[in-house]
C-alpha positions in Angstrom: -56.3 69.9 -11.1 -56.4 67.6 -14.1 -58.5 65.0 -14.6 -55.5 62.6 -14.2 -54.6 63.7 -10.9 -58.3 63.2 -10.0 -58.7 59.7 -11.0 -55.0 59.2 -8.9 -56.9 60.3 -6.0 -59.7 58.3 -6.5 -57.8 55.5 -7.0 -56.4 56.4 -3.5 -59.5 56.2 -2.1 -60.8 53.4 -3.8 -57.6 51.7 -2.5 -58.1 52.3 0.9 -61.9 51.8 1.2 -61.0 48.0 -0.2 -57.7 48.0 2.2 -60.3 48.3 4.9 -62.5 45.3 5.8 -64.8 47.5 8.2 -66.5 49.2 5.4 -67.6 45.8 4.0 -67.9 43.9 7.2 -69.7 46.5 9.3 -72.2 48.2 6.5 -71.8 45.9 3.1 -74.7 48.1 1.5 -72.8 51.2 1.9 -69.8 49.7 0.6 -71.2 48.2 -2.7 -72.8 51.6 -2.9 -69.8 54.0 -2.3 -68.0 51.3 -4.5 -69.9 51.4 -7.9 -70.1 54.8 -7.1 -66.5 55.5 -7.4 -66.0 53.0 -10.4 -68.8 54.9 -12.4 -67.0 58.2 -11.6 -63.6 56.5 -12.2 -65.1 55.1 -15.7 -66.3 58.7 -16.4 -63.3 60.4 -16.2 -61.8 57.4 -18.3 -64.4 58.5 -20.9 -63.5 62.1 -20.4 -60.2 62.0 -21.2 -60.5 59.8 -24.2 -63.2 62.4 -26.0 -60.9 64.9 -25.1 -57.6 62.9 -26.9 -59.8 61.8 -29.5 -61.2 65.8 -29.9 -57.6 66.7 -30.2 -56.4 64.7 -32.4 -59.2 65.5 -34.4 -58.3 69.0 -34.6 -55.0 68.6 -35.5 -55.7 66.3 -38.2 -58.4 69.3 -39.9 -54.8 71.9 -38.9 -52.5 69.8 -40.6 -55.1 69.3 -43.9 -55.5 72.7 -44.4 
């Protein structure tokens, strides 16, 4: 699985979990919890796949220099 079809899914989830005013009404801890949670895995991947992009556009920069 990519990491783009991971962050879709999360997204999903994300989605749903704000969709849903039990998780905030009924145990707001959890939900700010669970919430940055998902936004600091969400921001991660974010960062992931620009390092990766950037990495690669790195390498073909040194390919097409040599």
């Amino acid at each position: 699985m990519s990491l783009e079809e991971v962050r879709t899914k999360i997204y999903g989830i994300r989605k749903y979990i704000v969709a849903c005013p039990v998780f905030a009404d009924n145990s707001p801890g959890w939900y700010n919890e669970v919430m940055d949670d998902i936004d600091q895995i969400l921001n991660w991947i974010e960062f992931d796949t620009k390092t990766i992009t950037q990495l690669a556009r790195e390498e073909d920069k040194v390919a097409c220099d040599e």
